[in-house]
C-alpha positions in Angstrom: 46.9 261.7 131.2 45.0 259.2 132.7 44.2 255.6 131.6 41.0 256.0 130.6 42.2 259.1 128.9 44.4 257.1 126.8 42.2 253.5 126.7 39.6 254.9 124.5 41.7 256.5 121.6 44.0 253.5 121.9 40.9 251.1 121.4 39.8 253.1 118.2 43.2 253.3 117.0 44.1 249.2 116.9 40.2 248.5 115.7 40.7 250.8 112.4 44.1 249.4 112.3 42.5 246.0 111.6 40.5 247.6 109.0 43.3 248.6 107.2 44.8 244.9 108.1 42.2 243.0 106.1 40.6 245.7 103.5 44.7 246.2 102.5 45.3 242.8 102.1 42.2 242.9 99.5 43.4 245.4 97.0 46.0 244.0 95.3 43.3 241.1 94.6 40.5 244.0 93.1 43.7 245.3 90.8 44.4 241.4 89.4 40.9 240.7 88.8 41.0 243.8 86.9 44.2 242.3 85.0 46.9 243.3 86.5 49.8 240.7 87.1 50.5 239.8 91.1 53.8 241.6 91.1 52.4 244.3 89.5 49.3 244.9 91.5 50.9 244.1 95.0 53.4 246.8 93.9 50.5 249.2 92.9 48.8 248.2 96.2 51.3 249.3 98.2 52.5 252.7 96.0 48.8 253.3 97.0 49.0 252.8 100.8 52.6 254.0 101.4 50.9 257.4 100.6 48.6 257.4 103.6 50.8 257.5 106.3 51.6 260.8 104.9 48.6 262.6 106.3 50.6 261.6 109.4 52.2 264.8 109.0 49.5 267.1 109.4 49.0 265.7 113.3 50.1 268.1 115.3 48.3 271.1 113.2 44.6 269.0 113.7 45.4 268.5 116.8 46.2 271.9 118.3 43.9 272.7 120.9 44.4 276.7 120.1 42.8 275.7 116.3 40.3 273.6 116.6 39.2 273.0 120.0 37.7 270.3 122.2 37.7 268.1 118.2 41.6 268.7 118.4 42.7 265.1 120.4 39.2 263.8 117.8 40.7 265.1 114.9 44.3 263.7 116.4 42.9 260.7 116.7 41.5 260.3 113.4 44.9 260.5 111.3 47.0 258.6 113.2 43.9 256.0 112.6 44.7 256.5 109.2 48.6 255.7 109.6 47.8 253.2 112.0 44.9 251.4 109.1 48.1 251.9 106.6 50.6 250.4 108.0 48.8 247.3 108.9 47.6 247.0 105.3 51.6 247.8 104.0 52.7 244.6 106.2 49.9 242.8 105.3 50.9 243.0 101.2 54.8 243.1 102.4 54.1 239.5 103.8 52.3 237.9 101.0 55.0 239.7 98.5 57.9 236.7 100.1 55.1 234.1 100.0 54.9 235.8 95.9 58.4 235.9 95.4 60.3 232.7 97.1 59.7 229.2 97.2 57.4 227.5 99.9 60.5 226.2 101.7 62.3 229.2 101.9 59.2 231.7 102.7 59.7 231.2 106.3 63.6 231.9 106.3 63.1 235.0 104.4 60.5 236.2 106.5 62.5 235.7 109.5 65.3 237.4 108.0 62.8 240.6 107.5 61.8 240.4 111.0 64.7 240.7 112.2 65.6 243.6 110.2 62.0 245.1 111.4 63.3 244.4 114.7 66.0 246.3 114.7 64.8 249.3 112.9 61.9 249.2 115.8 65.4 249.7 117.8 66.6 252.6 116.0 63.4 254.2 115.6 63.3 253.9 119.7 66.8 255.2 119.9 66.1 258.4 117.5 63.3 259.0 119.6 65.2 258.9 122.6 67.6 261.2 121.3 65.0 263.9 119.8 63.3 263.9 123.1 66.5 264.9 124.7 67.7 266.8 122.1 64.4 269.2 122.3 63.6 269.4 125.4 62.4 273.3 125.6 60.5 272.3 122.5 59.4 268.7 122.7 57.0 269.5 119.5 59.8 269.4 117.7 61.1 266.0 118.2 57.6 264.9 117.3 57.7 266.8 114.1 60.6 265.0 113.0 58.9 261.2 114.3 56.1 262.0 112.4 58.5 262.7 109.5 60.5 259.4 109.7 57.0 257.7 110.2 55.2 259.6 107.3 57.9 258.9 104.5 59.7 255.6 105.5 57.0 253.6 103.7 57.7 255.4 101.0 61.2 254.4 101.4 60.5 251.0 101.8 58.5 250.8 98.5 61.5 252.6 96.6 64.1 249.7 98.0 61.8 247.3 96.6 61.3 248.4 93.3 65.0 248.7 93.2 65.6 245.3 94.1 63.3 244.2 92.0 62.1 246.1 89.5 60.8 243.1 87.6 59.5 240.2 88.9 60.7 236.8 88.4 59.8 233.8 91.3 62.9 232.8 92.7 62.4 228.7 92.2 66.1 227.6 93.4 67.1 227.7 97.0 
């Protein structure tokens, strides 16, 4: 591919992931105003967008050339937008959940302990990838079948730990 092959989808991608970014920080404050409890409707919130990235998973079938055509890379494009817009509007919740949950003086030490644990799940994830591209070589749609995977459901994960961490909130006022 060339750059301005790439530049283009790449552009569209990180503009709709701002979208998400700032319309994802938003509903959590639509569900309180509508009664909900913070902890309850930042939880809801991100039940809600941790579904998204799942139409990750479809990808590769929209964006087969042999199905739909010249609107394959388009229709390509187009959902990985939509796990891009989701997963900046599941970080933008995950940060203002510490900034729910902890003190103001401790906000910052907990979120540094988070992105470091980001951190090195960005290294695993790179590793695994590393691995499946070797591993399937003769079939390299494969390996990306099974990134797609961890990408699609991790968020889902994510929102499972947290509930059974805390399944009930209380504000941590003593650190």
């Amino acid at each position: 591919m060339t750059t301005e092959q790439v530049r283009w989808p790449t552009f569209i991608v990180y503009g709709i992931a701002i979208i998400g970014s700032v319309y994802g920080g938003s509903i959590p404050m639509t569900l309180m105003k509508k009664g909900m409890q913070v902890y309850q409707a930042r939880m809801a919130a991100m039940f809600i967008i941790a579904l998204f990235p799942l139409t990750v998973l479809s990808t590769q079938y929209f964006g087969n050339v042999g199905h739909f055509g010249k609107m394959a890379s388009v229709l390509a494009v187009a959902i990985i937008c939509i796990g891009a817009a989701a997963h900046q509007a599941w970080s933008a919740n995950l940060f203002t959940t510490v900034s729910d949950m902890f003190p103001k003086k401790s906000v910052g030490s907990v979120t540094g302990i988070g992105a470091m644990a980001g951190g090195l799940g960005g290294v695993i994830v790179q590793k695994l990838a590393g691995t499946l591209t070797d591993a399937f070589k003769e079939n390299p749609q494969t390996a990306y079948l099974f990134m797609f995977i961890v990408c699609a459901v991790s968020y889902l994960i994510a929102w499972g730990i947290m509930k059974a961490l805390v399944p009930q909130h209380k504000p941590i006022t003593d650190l």
